[in-house]
PQR file with spaces between the fields and no chain letter, atoms N, CA, C, O and H, PARSE charges and radii, in Angstrom:
ATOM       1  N    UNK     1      90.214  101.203   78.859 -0.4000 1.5000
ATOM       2  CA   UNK     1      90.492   99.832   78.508 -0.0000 2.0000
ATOM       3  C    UNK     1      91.781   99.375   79.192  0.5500 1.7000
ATOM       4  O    UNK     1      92.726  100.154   79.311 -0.5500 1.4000
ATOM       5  N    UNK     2      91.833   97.951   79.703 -0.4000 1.5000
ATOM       6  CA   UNK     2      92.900   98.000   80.242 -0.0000 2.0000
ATOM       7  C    UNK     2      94.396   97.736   79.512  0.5500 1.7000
ATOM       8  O    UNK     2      95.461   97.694   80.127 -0.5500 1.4000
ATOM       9  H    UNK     2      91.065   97.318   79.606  0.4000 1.0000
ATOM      10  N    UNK     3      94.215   97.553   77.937 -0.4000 1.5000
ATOM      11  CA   UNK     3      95.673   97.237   77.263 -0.0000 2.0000
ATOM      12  C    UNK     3      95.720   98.686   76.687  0.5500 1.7000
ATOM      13  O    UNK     3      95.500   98.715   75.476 -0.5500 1.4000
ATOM      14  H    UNK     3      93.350   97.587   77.437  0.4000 1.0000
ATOM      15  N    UNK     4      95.933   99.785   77.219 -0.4000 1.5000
ATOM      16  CA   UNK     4      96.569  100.767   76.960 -0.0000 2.0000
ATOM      17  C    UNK     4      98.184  100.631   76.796  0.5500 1.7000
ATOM      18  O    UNK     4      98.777  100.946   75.764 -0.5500 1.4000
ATOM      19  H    UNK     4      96.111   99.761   78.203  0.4000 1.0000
ATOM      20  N    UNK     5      98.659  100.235   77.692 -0.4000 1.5000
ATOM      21  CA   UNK     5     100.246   99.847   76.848 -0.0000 2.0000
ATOM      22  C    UNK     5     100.600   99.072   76.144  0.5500 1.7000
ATOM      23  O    UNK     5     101.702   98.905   75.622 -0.5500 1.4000
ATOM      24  H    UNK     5      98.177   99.979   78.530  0.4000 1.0000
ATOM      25  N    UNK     6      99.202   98.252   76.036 -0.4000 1.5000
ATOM      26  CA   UNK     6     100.094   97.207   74.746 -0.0000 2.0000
ATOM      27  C    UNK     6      99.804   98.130   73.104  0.5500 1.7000
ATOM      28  O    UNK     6     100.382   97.973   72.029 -0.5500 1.4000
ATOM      29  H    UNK     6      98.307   98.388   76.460  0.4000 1.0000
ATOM      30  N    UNK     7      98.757   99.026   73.460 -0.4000 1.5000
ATOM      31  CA   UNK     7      98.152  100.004   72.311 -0.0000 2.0000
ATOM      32  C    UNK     7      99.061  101.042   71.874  0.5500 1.7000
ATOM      33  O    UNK     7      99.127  101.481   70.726 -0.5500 1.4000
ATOM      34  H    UNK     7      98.288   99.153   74.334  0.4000 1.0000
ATOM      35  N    UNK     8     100.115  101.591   73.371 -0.4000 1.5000
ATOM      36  CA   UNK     8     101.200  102.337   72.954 -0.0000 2.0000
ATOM      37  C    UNK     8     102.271  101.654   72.548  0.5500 1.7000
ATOM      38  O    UNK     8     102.968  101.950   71.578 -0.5500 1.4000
ATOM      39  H    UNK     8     100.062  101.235   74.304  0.4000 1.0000
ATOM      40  N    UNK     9     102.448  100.584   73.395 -0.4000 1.5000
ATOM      41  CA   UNK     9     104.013   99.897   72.555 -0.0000 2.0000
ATOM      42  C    UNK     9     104.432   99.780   71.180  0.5500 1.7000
ATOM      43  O    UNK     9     105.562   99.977   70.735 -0.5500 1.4000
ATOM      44  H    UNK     9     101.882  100.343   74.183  0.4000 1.0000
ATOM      45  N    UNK    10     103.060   99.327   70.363 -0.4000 1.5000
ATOM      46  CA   UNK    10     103.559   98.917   69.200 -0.0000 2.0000
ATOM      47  C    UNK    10     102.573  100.054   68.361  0.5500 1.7000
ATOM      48  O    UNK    10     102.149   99.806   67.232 -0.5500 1.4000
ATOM      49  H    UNK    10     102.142   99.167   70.725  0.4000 1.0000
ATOM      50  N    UNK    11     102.304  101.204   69.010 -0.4000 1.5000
ATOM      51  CA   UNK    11     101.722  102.556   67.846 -0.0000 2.0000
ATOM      52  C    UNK    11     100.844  101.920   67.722  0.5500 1.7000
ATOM      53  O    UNK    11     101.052  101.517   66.578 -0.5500 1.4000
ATOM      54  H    UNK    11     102.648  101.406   69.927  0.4000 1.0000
ATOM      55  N    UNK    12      99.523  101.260   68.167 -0.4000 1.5000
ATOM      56  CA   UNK    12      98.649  100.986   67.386 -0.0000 2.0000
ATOM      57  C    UNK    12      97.253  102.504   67.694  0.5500 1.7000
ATOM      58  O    UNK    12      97.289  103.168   68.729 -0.5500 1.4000
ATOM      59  H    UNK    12      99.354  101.588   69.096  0.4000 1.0000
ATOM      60  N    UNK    13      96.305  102.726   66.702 -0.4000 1.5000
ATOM      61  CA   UNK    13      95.945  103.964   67.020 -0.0000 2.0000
ATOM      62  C    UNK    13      94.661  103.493   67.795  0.5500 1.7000
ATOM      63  O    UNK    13      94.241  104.398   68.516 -0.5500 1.4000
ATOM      64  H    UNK    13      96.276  102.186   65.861  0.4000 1.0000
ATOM      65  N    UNK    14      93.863  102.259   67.862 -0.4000 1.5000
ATOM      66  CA   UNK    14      92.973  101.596   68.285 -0.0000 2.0000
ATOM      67  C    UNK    14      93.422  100.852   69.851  0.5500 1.7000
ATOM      68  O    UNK    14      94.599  100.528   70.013 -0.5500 1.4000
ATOM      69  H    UNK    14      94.204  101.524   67.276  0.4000 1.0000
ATOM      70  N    UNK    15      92.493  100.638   70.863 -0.4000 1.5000
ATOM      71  CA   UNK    15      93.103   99.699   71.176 -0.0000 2.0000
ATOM      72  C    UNK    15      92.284   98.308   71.381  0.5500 1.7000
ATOM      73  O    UNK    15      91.104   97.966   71.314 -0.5500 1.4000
ATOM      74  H    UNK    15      91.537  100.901   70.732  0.4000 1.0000
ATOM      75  N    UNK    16      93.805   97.549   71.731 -0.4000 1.5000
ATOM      76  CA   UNK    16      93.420   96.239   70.850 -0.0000 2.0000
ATOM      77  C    UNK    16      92.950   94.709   72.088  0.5500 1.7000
ATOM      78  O    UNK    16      93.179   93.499   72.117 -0.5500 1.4000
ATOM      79  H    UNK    16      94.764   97.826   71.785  0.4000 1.0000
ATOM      80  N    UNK    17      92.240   95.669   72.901 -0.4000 1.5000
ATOM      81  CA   UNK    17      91.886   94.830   73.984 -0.0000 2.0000
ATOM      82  C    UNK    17      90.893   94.006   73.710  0.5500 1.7000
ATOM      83  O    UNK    17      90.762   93.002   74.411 -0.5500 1.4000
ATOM      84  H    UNK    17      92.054   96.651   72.877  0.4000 1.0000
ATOM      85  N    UNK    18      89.989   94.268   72.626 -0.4000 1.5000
ATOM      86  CA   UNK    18      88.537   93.699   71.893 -0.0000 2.0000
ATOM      87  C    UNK    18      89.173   92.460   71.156  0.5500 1.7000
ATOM      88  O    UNK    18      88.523   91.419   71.260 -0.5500 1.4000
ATOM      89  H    UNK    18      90.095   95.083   72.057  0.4000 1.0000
ATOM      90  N    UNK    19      90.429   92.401   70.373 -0.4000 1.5000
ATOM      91  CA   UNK    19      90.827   91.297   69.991 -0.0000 2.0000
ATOM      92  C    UNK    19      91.089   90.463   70.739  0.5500 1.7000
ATOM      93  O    UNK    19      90.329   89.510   70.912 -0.5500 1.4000
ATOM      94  H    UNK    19      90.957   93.246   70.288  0.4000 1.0000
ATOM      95  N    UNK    20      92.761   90.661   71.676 -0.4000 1.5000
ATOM      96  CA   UNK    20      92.984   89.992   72.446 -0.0000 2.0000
ATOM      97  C    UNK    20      92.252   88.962   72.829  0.5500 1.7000
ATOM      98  O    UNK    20      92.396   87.740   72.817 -0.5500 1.4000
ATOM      99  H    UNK    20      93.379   91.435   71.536  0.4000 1.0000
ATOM     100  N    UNK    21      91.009   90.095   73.353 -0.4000 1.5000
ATOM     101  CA   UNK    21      89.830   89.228   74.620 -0.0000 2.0000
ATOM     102  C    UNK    21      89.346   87.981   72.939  0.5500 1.7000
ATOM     103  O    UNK    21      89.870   86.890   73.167 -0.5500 1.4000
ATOM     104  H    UNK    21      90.892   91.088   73.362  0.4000 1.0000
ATOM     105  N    UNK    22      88.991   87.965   72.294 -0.4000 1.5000
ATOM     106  CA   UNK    22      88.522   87.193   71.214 -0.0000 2.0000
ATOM     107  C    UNK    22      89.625   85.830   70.716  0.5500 1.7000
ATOM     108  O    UNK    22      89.292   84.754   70.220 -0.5500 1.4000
ATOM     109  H    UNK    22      88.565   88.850   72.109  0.4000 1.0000
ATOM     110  N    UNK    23      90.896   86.285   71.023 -0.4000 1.5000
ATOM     111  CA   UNK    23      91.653   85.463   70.515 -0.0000 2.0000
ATOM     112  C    UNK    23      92.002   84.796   72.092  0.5500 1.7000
ATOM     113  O    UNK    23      92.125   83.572   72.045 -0.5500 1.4000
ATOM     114  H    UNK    23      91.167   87.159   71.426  0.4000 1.0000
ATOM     115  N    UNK    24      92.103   85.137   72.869 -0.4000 1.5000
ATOM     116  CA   UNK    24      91.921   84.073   74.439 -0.0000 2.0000
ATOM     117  C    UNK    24      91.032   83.206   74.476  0.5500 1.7000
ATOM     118  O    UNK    24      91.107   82.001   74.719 -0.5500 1.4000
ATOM     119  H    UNK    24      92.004   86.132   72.907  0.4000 1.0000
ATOM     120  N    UNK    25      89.377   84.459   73.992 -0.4000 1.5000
ATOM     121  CA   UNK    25      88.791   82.894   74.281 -0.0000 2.0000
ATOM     122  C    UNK    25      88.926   81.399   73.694  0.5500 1.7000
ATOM     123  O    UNK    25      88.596   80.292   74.120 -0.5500 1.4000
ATOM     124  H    UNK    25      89.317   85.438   73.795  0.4000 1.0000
ATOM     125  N    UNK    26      89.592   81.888   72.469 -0.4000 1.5000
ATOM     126  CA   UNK    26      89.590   79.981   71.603 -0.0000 2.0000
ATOM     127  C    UNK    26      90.383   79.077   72.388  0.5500 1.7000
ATOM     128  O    UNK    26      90.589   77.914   72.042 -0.5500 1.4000
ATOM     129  H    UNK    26      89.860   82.787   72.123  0.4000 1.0000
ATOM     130  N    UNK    27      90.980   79.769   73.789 -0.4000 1.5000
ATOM     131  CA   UNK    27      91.756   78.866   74.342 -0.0000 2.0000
ATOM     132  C    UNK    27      91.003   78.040   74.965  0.5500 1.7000
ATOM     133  O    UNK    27      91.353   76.864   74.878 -0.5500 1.4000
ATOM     134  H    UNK    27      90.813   80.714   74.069  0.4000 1.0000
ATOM     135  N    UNK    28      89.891   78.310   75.691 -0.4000 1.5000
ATOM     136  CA   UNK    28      89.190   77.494   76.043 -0.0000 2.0000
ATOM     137  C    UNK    28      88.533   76.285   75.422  0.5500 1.7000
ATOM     138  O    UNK    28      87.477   75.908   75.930 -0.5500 1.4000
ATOM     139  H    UNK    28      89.606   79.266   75.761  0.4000 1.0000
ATOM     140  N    UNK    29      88.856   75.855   74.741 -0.4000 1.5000
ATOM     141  CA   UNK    29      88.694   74.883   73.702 -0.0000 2.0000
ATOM     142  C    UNK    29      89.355   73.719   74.476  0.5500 1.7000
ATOM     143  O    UNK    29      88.732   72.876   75.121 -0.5500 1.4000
ATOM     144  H    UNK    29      89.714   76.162   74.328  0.4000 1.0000
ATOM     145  N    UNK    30      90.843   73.788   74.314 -0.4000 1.5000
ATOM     146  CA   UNK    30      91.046   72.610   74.467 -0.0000 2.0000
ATOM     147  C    UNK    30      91.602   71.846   76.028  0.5500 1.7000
ATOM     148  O    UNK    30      92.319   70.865   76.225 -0.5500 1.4000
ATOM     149  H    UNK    30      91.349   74.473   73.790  0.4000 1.0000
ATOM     150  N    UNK    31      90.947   72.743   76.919 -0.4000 1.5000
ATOM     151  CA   UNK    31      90.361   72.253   78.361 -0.0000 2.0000
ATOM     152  C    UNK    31      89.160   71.693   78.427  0.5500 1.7000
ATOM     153  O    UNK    31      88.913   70.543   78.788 -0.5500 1.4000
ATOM     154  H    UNK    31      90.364   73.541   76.758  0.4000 1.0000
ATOM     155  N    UNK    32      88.345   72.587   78.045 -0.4000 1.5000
ATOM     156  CA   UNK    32      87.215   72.501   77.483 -0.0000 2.0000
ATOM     157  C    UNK    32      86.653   70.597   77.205  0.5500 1.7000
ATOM     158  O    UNK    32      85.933   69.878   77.898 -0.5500 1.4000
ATOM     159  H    UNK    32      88.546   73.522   77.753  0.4000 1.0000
ATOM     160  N    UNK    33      87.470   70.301   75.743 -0.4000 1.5000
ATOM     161  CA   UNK    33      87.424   69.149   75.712 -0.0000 2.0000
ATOM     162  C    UNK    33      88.549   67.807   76.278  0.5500 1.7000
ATOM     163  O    UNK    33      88.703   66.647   75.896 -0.5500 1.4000
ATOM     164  H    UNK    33      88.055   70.885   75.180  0.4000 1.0000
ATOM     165  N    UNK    34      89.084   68.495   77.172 -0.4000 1.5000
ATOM     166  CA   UNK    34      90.315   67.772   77.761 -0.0000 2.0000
ATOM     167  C    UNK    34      89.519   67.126   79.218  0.5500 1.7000
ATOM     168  O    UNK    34      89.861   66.037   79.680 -0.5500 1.4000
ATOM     169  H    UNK    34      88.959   69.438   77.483  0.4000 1.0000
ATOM     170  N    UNK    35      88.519   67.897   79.787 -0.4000 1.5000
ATOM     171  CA   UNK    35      87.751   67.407   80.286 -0.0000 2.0000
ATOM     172  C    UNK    35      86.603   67.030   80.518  0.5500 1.7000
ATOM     173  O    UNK    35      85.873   67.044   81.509 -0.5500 1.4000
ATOM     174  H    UNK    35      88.242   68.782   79.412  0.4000 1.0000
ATOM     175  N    UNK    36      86.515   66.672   79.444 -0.4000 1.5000
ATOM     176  CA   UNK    36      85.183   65.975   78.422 -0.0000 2.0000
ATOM     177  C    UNK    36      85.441   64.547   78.306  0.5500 1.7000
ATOM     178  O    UNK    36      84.650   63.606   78.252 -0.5500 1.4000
ATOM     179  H    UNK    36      87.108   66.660   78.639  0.4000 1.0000
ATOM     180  N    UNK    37      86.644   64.579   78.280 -0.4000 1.5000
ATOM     181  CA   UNK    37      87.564   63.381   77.574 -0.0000 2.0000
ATOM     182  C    UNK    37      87.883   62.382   78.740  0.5500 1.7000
ATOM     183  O    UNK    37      88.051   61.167   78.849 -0.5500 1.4000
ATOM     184  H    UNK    37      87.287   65.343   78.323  0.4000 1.0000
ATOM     185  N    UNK    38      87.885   63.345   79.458 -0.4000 1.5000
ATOM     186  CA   UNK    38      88.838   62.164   81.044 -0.0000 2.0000
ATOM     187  C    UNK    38      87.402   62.173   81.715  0.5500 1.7000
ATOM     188  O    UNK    38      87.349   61.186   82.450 -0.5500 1.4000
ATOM     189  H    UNK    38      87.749   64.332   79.370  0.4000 1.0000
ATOM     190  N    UNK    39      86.614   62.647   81.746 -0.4000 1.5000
ATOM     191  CA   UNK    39      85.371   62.119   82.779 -0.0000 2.0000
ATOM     192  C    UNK    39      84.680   60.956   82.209  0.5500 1.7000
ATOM     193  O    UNK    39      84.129   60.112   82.915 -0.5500 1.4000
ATOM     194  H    UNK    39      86.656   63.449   81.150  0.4000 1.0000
ATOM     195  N    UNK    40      84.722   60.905   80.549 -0.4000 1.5000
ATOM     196  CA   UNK    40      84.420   60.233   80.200 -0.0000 2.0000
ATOM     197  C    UNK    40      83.193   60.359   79.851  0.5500 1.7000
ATOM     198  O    UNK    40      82.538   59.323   79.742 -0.5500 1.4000
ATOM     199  H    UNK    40      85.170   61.591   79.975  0.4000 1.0000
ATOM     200  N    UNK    41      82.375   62.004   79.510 -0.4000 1.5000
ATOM     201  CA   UNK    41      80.914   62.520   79.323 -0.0000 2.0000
ATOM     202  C    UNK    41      80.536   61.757   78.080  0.5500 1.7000
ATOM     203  O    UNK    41      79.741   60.882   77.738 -0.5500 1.4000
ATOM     204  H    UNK    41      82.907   62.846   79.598  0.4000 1.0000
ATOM     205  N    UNK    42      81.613   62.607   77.505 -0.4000 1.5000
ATOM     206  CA   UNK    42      80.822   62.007   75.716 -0.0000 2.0000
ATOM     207  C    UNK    42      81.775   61.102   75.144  0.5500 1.7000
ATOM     208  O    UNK    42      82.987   61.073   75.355 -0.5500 1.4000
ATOM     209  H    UNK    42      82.259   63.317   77.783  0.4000 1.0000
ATOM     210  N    UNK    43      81.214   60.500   74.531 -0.4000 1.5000
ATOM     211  CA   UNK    43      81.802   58.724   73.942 -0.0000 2.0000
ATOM     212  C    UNK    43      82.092   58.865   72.567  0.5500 1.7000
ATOM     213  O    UNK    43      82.577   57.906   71.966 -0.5500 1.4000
ATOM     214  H    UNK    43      80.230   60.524   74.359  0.4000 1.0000
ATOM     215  N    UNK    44      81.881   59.845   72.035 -0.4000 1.5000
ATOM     216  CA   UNK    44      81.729   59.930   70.336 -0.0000 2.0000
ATOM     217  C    UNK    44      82.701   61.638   70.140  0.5500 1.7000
ATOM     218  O    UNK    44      82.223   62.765   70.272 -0.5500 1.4000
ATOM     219  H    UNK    44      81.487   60.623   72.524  0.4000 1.0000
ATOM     220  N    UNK    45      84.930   61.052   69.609 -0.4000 1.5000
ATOM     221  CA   UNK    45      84.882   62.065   69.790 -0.0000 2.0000
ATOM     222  C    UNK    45      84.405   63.334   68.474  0.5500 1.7000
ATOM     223  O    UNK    45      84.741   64.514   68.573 -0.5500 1.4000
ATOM     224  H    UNK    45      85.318   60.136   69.502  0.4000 1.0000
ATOM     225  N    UNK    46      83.596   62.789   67.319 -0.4000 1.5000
ATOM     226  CA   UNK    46      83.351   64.104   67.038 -0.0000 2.0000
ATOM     227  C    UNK    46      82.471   65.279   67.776  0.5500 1.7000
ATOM     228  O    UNK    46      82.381   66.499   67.637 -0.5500 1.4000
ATOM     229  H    UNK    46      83.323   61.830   67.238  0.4000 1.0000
ATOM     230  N    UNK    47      81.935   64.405   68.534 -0.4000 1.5000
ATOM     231  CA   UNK    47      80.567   65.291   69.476 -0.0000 2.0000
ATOM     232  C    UNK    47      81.098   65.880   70.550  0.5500 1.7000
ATOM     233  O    UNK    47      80.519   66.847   71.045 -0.5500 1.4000
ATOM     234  H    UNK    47      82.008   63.415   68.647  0.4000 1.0000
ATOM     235  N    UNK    48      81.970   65.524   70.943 -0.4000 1.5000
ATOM     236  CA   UNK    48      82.807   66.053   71.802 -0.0000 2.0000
ATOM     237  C    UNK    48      83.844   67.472   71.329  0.5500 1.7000
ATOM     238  O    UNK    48      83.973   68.367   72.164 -0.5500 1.4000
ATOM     239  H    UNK    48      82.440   64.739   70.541  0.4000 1.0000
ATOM     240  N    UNK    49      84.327   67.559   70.395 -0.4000 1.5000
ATOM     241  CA   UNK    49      85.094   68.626   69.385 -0.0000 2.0000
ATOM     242  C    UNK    49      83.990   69.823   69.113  0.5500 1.7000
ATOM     243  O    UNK    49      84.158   71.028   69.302 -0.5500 1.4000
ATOM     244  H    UNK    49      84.222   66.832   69.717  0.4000 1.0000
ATOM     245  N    UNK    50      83.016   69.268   68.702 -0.4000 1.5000
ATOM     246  CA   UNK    50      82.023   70.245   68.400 -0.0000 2.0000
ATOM     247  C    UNK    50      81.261   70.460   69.817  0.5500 1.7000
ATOM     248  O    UNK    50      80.566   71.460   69.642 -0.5500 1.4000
ATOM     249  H    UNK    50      82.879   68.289   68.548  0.4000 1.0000
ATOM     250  N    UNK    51      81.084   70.023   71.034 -0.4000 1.5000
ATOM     251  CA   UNK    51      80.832   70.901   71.818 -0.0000 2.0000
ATOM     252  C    UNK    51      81.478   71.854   72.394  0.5500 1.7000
ATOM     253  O    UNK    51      80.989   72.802   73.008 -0.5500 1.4000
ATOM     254  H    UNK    51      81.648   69.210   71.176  0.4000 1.0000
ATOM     255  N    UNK    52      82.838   71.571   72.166 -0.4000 1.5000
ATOM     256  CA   UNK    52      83.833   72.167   72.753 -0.0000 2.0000
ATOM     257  C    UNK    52      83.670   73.593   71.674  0.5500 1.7000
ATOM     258  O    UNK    52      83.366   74.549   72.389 -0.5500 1.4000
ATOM     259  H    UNK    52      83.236   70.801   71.667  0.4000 1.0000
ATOM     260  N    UNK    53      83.752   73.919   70.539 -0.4000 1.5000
ATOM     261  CA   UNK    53      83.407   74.612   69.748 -0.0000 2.0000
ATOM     262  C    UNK    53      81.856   75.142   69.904  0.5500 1.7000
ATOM     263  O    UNK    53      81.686   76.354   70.041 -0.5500 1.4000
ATOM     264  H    UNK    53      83.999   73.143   69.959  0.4000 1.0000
ATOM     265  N    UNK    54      81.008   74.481   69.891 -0.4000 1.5000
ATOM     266  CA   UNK    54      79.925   75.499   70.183 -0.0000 2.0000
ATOM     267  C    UNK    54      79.981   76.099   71.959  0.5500 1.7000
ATOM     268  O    UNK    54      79.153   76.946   72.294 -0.5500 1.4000
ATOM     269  H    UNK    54      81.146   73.497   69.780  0.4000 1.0000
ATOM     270  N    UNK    55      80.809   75.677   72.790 -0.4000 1.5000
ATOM     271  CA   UNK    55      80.930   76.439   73.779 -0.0000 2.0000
ATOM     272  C    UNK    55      82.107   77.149   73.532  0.5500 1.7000
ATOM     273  O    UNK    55      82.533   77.360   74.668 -0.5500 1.4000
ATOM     274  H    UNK    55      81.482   74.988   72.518  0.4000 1.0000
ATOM     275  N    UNK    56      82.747   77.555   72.885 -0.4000 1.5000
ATOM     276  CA   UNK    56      83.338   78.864   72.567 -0.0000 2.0000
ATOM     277  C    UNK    56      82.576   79.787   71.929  0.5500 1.7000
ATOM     278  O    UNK    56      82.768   80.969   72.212 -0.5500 1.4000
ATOM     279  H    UNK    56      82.401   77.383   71.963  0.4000 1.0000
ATOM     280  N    UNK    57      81.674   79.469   71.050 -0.4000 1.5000
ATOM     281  CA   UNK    57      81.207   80.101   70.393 -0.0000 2.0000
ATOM     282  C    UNK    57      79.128   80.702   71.420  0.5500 1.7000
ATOM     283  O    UNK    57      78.185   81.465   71.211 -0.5500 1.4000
ATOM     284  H    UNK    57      81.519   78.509   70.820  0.4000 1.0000
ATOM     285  N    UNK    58      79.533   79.771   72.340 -0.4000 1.5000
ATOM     286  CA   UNK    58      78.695   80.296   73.116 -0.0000 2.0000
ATOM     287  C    UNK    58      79.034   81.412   73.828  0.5500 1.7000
ATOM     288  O    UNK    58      78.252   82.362   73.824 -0.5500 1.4000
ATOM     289  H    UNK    58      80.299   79.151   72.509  0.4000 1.0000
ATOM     290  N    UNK    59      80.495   81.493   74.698 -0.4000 1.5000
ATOM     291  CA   UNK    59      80.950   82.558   75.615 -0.0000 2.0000
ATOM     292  C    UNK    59      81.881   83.714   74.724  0.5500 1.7000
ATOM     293  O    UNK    59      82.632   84.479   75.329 -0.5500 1.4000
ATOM     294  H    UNK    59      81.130   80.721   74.701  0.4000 1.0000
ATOM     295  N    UNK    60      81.770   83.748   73.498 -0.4000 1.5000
ATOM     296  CA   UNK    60      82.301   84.509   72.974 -0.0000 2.0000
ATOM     297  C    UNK    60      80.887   85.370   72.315  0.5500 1.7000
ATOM     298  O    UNK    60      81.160   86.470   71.836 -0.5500 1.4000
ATOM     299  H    UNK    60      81.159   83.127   73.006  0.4000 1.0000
ATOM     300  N    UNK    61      79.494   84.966   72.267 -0.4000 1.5000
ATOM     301  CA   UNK    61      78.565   85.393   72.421 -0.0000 2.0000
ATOM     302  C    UNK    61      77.905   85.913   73.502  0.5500 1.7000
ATOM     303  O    UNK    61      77.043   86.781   73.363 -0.5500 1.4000
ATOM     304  H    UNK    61      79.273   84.072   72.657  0.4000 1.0000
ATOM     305  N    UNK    62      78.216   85.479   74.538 -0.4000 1.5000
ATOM     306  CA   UNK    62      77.746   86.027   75.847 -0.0000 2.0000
ATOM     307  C    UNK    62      78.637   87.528   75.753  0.5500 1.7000
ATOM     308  O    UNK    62      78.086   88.611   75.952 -0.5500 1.4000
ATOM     309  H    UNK    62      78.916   84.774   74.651  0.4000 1.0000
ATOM     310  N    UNK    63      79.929   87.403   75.456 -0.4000 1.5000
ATOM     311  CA   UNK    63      80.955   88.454   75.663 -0.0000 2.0000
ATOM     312  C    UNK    63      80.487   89.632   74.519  0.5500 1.7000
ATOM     313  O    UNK    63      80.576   90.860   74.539 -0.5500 1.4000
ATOM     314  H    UNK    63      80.376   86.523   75.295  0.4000 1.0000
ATOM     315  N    UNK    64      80.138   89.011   73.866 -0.4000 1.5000
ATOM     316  CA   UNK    64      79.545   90.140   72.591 -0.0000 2.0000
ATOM     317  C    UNK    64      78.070   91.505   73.406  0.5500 1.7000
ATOM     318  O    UNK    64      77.956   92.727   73.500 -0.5500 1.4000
ATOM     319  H    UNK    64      80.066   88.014   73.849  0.4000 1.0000
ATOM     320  N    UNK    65      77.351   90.409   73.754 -0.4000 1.5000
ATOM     321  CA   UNK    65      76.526   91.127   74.631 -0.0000 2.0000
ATOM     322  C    UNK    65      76.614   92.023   75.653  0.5500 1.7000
ATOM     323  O    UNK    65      75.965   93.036   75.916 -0.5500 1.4000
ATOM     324  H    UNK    65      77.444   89.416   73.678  0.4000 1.0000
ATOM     325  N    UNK    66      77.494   91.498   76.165 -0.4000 1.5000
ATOM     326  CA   UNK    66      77.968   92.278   77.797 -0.0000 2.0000
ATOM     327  C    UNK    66      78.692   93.197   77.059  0.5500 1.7000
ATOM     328  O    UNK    66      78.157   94.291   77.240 -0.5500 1.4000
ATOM     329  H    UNK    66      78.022   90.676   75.952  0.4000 1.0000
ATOM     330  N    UNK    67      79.500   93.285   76.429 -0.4000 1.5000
ATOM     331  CA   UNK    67      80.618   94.320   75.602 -0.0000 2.0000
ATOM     332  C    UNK    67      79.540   95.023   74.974  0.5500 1.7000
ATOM     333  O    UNK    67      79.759   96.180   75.334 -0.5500 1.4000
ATOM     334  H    UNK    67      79.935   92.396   76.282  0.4000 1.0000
ATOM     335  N    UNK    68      78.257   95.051   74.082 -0.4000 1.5000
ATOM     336  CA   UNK    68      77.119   95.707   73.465 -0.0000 2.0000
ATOM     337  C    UNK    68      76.501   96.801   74.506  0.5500 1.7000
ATOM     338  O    UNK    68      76.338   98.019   74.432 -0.5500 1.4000
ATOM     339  H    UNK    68      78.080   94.111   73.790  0.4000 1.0000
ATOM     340  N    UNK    69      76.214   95.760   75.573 -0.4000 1.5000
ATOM     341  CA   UNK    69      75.234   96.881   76.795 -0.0000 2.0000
ATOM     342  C    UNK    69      76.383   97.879   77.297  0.5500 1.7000
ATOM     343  O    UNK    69      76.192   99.094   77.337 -0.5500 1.4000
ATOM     344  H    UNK    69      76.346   94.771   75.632  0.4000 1.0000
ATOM     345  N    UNK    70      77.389   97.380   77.614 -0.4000 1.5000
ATOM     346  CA   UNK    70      78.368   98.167   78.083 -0.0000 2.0000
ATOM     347  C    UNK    70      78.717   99.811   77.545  0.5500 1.7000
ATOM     348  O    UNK    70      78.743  100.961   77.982 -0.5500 1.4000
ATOM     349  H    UNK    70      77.544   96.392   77.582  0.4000 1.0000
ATOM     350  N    UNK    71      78.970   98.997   76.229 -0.4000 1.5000
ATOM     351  CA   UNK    71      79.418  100.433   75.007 -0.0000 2.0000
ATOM     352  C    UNK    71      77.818  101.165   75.627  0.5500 1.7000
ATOM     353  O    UNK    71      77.891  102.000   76.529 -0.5500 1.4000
ATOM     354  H    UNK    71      78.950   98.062   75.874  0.4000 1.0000
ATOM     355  N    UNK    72      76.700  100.841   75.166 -0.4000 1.5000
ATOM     356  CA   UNK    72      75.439  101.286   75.081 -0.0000 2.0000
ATOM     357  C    UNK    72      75.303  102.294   75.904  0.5500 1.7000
ATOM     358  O    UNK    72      75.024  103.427   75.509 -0.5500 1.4000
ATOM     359  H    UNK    72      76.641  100.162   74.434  0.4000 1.0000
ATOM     360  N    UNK    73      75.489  101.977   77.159 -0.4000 1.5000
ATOM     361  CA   UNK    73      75.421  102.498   78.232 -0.0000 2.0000
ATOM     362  C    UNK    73      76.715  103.063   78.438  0.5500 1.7000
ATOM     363  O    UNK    73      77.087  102.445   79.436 -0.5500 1.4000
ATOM     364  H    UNK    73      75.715  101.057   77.479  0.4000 1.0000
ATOM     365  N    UNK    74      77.441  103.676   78.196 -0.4000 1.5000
ATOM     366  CA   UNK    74      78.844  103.998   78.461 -0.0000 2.0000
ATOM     367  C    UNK    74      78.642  106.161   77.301  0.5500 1.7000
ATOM     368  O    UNK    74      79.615  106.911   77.217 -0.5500 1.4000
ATOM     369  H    UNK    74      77.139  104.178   77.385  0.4000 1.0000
């Protein structure tokens, strides 16, 4: 995994690269709808918030998968 030193720095006995990667992706959120906003796609902003949210929740599902076959095969 590649956060092996962040796993030794602070003693953790796991490492904590599976979070990380989980807590990055919510960043994509608010690009996400930042350019949603200036192209001017969607007109309605709750529909806009919630796509931005179901596409996190899309690539944080894709990542679940690829991380599944991986372990699987590993």
């Amino acid at each position: 995994m590649p956060f092996d030193w962040f796993t030794n720095l602070f003693g953790y006995e796991r490492n904590m690269y599976d979070r990380i990667a989980h807590y990055i992706i919510g960043f994509y959120a608010y690009p996400l709808i930042e350019y949603l906003d200036r192209k001017g796609l969607v007109k309605q902003s709750r529909v806009m918030y919630c796509f931005g949210i179901f596409a996190i929740f899309t690539l944080a599902s894709v990542y679940e998968i690829i991380e599944r076959r991986y372990a699987a095969s590993a």
